[in-house]
GUZAMI-523684 format. One record per residue (C-alpha): x, y, z. Coordinates in steps of 0.02 Angstrom, whole numbers, plus 50000, padded with zeros to 5 digits. Layout:
N
XYZ...
END
This chain:
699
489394964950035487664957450076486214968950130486314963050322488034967150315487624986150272486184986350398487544984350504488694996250421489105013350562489365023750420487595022250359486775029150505486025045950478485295049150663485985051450829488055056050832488895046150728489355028950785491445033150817491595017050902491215005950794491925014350621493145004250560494135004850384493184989950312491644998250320492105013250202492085006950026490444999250034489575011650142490115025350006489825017349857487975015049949487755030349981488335037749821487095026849725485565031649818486355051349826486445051149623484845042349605484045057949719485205067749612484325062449449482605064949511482875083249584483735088249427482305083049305480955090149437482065106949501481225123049514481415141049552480975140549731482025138549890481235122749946481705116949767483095122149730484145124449904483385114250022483185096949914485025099249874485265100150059484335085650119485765076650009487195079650116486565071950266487035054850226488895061450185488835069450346488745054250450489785042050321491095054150243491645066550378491805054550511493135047050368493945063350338493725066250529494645048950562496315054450447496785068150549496615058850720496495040850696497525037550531498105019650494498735012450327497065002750302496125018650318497185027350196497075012750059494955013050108495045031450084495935032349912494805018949848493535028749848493985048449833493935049849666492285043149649491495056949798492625070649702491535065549537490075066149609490545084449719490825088649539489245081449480488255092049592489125107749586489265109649393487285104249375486475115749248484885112549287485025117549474486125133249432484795137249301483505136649441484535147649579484785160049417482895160849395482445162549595483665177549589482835186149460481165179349484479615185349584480215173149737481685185149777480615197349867479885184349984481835177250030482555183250196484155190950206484945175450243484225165450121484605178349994486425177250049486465157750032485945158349848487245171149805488545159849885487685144949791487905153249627489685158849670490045141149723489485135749538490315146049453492015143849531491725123249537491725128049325489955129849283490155142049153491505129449065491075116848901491975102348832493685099348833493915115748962492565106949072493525089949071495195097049121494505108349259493665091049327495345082449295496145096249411494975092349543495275074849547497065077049555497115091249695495995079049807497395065849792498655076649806498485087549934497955069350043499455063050000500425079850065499545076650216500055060350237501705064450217502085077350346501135063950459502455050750412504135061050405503615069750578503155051550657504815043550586506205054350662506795052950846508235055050957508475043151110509685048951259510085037451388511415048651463510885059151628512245072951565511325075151397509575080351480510055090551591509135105951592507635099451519506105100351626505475086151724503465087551632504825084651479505725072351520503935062151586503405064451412505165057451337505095042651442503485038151386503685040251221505085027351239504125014451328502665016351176503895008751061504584995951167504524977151096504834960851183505604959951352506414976551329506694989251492505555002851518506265019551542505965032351691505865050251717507315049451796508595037251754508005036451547507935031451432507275045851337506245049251175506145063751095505065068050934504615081550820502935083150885502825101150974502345094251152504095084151132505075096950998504645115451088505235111351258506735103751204507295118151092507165130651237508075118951372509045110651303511075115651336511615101851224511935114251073512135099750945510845091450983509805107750975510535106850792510065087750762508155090750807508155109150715508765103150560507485087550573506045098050579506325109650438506655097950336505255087350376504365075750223505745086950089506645068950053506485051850019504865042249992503855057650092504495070049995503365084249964504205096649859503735091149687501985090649741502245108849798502455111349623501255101349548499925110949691500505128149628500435122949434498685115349445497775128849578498645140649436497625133249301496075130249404496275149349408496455153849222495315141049161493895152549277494615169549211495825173449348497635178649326498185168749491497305156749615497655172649712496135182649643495265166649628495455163449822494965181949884493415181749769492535171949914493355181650051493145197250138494905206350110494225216749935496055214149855497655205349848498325224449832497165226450020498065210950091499755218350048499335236450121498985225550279500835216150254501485231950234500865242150382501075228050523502775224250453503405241650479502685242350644503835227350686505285227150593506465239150717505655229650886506005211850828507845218550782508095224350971507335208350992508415196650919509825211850977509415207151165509805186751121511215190051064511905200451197511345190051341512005174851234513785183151254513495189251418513325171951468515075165651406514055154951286515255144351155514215143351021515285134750902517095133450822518005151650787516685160950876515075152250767513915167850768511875163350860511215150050743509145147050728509325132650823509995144250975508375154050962507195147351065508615142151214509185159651216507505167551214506835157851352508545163151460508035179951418506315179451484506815171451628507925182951659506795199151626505095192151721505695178451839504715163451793505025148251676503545139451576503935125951693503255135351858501615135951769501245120651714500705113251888499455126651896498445118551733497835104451738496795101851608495145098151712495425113351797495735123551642494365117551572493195119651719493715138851694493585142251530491705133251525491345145751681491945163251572490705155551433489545153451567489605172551624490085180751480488815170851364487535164351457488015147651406487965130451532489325116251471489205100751544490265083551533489455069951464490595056851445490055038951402488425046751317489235048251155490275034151062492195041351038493535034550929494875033651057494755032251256495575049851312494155058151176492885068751299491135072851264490245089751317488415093551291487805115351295486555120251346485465139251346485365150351517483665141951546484425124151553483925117851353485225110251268485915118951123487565110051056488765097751106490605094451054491875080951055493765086351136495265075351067496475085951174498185075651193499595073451081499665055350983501225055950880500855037050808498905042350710498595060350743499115073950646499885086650722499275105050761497615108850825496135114350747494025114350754493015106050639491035102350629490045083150677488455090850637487845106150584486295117350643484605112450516483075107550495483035089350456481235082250420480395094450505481505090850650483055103250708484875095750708485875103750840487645110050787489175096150847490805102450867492535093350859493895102750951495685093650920497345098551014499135090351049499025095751212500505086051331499665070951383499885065351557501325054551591502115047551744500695046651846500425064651827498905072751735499075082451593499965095751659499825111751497500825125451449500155143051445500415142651258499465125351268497975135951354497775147951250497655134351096496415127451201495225144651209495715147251019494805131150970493395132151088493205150551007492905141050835491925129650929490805142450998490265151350825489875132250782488805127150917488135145150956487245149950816485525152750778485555150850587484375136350533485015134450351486595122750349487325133750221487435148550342487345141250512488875142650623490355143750529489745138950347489485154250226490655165150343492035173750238493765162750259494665177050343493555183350454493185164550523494505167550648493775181350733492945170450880494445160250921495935176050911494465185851017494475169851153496355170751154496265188451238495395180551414496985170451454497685186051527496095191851611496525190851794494775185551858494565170551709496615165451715496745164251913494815155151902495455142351784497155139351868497165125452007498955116652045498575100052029499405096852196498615108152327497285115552236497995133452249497585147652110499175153752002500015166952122499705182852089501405185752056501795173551928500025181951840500885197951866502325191551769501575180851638500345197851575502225207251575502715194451468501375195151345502215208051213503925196951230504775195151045503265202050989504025210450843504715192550795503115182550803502355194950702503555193850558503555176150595501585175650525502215189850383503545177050338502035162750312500595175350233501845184050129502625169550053500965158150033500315176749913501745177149843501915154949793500005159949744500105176449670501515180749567502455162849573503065154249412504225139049390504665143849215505415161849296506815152249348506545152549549506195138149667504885138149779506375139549926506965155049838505545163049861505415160650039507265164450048506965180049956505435185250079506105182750245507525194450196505945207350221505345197150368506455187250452508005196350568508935180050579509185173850407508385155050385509555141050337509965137650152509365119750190507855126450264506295116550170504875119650310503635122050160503635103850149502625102850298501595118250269500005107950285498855126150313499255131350134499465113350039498215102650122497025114250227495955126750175497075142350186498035140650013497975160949964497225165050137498425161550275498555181450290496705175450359497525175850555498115192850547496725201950451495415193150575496635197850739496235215250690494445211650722494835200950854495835213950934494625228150913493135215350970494015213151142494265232051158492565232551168492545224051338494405233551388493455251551363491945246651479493015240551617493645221351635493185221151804491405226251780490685209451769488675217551735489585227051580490685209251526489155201151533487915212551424489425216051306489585195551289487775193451248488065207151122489455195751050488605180851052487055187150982487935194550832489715186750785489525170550877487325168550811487315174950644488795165950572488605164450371486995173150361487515190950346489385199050293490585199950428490865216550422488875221950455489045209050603490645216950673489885236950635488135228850726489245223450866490585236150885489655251750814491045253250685492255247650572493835237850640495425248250699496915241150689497795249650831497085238750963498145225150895499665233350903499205240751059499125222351134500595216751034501645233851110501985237650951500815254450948
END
């Protein structure tokens, strides 16, 4: 590619927000292979110059990420919501060649040699706290990226990395393609009935996005309708559906999702386990286990099964009289659920449970939708920032270049009007090039960039229900509180006040405390003042009733005791595939889930079952040996809000000082100190873990 053709290149732009609009997958391979050559020629001069000093040997090391920032994240970035086979092939091209030079970097002798020496040189005593904090992560960094390894140890450990980055992308990609190929199609009035009209909007729409040629387009009403295994589509249909079989049809789909065929994952299960297992041993670990909690804050795998342990007795009888209730208003109902008196099957779950809690609090899911939009929703939650952390968000769409028309743009700024942040929301559901889930991840971080501070961009990505038959997206409470989860991750992003990228934000803060913000956001969904100031039926304006907010906080601790073995079932069994596993023991990877959720799960699963094919947290996230993460941090989370419960949620002076309290300690300090002296600075004490079963009525 000629040099005006890289002038013109979006990915090598290194000011401003990166240029989303104009990306495209053409421009990858030659914008990386530019900006590796220039980063490894840097490379080579700060290695032969490196010295024991933080400008040395931190913050030149720093200055080298910026160009990756704007040309390799917004690549990563563009998988998860924008993924197309010609990005893929780009992206393969040239992974191996980043993961070599990631390597390159992180296994540099010279710059380890020059942290060593800063630690135990004079320099130490002038390093802040922070700073301090960053070169003990640095050093930890190197030695787990296999510093301390030599020759033919050193080249298999590299070899491991370059096969886990492949890998776990092509895991990814997988779950993407299995979950985008499966459908079912009804044209049949009799088949939908029950299913809500916000559901049947969304079906018919689907259809009419794969229509070719002169075909007819469906309607809400008359059909045809599409339904897929993306959870706007797949949730609602499980709990309305009456059509049992088809119940079946879509439940069997999804856990068995990318565990077949061309997209199937379970042999690269294996081949994840086997190499993060070696990774392990080849750094002096037993399991990837240890390896994975020696950068968290849980002190032991021993700890994280105490905590297993204690919230899995506290469930274990209450999720029976759960599942008890189900059945009983299942037979109660005159329900014929199958030949010779079939017993309640998984995929009877969801319908039954959503009977129930009709029954038991008088509302459906579908009563509240019309009460959030999403404007309103997220007029309200930008006003509880506004009062509980001092914090101004404003739209700014069209300012910012976005990657696909329904992508907003916000900008944040300080109680005295100074802009502080800004963040990107991708909030609707796009089953043909966006993964599913939802989930917060950074543009740009908070530094110092020639003299000149970077403010911290956010993304914040849901699968909300788009809108659809000339309604606006019309969300679930669930949806909601997904919503305030991200925009918690968001906040400890764009809220801090850390000005070294390594500890700014979200960066340098222990995996399982990072979801302390978003669990602790969760908790103002049921606060009357923020939930009726956020609700606005997209009709006539009106705030949810006070009724149906009555009913929805009664409704809170529903099935409790089964969600929370639900999580056990996923934390227990990702330890277990990462502590104690072994394929030469003579159990499968399905056994061992099987064997779990006979401790966790009061309905056993399906011998078919084979959802840890599309358990993209554990094989292609970042919570492989850590998704115990979301409980251990709802304990904090839990014990953070009751903070705000103890001086009275109605006491807006004492909501306020508390939430400056929060925000100037969790939400500001980020990476810079240990997570438990921010929570003691903020809470005056170590976390309790009754408030969490307090909230989950499970106390």
């Amino acid at each position: 590619m000629s040099t005006s053709d890289l002038a013109d290149n979006p990915l090598l732009v290194t000011d401003g927000l990166p240029r989303f609009d104009r990306i495209k997958p053409e421009h990858i391979v030659p914008a990386i292979h530019k900006i590796l050559a220039d980063a490894s020629a840097r490379f080579d001069e700060i290695e032969k110059n490196v010295k024991p000093t933080w400008a040395s040997a931190v913050e030149s090391l720093d200055e080298l990420n910026t160009p990756f920032q704007y040309g390799w994240s917004p690549v990563s970035h563009f998988l998860g919501v924008l993924n197309s086979p010609e990005l893929r092939k780009a992206h393969e091209e040239v992974l191996p060649e980043v993961v070599t030079f990631s390597l390159r970097v992180s296994q540099s002798e010279p710059a380890y040699r020059a942290l060593k020496e800063l630690k135990e040189g004079p320099a130490w005593a002038s390093l802040s706290g922070p700073q301090r904090r960053i070169v003990d992560h640095k050093l930890l960094d190197a030695e787990l990226a296999g510093i301390g390894l030599t020759g033919e140890k050193r080249e298999r450990f590299n070899a491991i990395a370059q096969e886990m980055s492949q890998v776990t992308t092509d895991f990814s990609n997988h779950v993407l393609d299995a979950t985008k190929a499966f459908s079912i199609t009804l044209t049949d009035p009799a088949d939908v009935e029950g299913l809500p009209p916000s559901l049947l909007r969304l079906a018919s729409q689907a259809h009419n996005s794969t229509l070719e040629g002169d075909q007819t387009l469906g309607t809400e009403e008359a059909g045809p309708w599409r339904f897929t295994l993306e959870f706007p589509s797949f949730g609602p249909f499980m709990q309305h559906s009456r059509r049992r079989d088809l119940r079946e049809k879509m439940y069997r789909a999804y856990v068995t999702r990318a565990a077949s065929g061309d997209w199937d994952n379970s042999p690269l299960i294996t081949k994840i386990l086997a190499l993060r297992t070696e990774e392990a041993q080849l750094l002096g670990f037993s399991t990837f286990a240890e390896l994975s909690l020696a950068k968290k804050m849980a002190p032991s795998v021993e700890m994280v099964g105490a905590m297993f342990k204690t919230l899995r007795d506290a469930s274990w009888s209450a999720a029976h009289r759960e599942l008890d209730e189900v059945r009983a208003l299942a037979a109660e109902s005159g329900a014929e659920l199958g030949q010779g008196g079939q017993p309640l099957m998984n995929w009877d779950i969801a319908f039954w449970s959503e009977r129930l809690r009709e029954k038991k609090f008088q509302f459906t899911d579908e009563e509240l939708r019309p009460y959030f939009p999403l404007e309103s929703v997220l007029k309200g939650m930008f006003s509880l920032a506004e009062r509980i952390f001092g914090i101004h968000v404003s739209p700014a769409d069209g300012e910012a270049p976005v990657w696909h028309k329904d992508v907003r743009f916000f900008r944040v700024s300080n109680d005295s009007g100074k802009q502080i942040a800004a963040f990107y929301l991708d909030p609707y559901s796009r089953p043909e090039n966006k993964r599913g889930g939802a989930w917060m991840d950074d543009c740009l971080g908070r530094k110092f960039l020639h003299g000149k501070l970077q403010l911290p961009v956010a993304h914040l990505i849901c699968n909300s229900t788009p809108p659809a038959g000339g309604k606006p997206s019309l969300m679930t409470f669930r949806e909601v509180e997904t919503l305030f989860h991200e925009f918690g991750h968001g906040l400890q992003h764009m809220l801090t006040t850390v000005d070294y990228a390594d500890a700014a934000g979200i960066n340098g803060v222990e995996w399982d405390a990072v979801e302390l913000p978003s669990q602790f956001m969760e908790n103002w969904c049921y606060h009357r003042p923020t939930l009726l100031g956020l609700s606005a039926h997209y009709e006539t304006g009106q705030p949810l009733p006070e009724d149906l907010f009555e009913k929805l906080c009664a409704a809170r601790t529903f099935q409790a005791g089964l969600a929370m073995l639900r999580q056990l079932l996923f934390g227990m069994t990702d330890m277990a595939l990462h502590g104690s596993y072994s394929p030469t023991a003579g159990e499968s990877i399905f056994e061992v889930q099987r064997r779990i959720s006979e401790q966790t799960s009061v309905l056993p699963l399906l011998p078919e079952d084979r959802s840890l094919c599309a358990f993209t947290h554990i094989f292609s996230g970042g919570y492989a040996a850590g998704y115990y993460s979301y409980k251990w941090a709802e304990v904090l989370s839990a014990d953070a809000f009751s903070a705000f419960e103890e001086a009275g949620l109605e006491n807006e002076q004492a909501i306020a000082r508390i939430g400056r309290r929060f925000r100037d300690t969790v939400l500001a300090e980020g990476g810079s100190r240990h997570p438990m002296e921010v929570f003691k600075d903020f809470r005056g004490r170590e976390p309790n873990p009754q408030a969490l079963l307090r909230h989950n009525g499970l106390a």
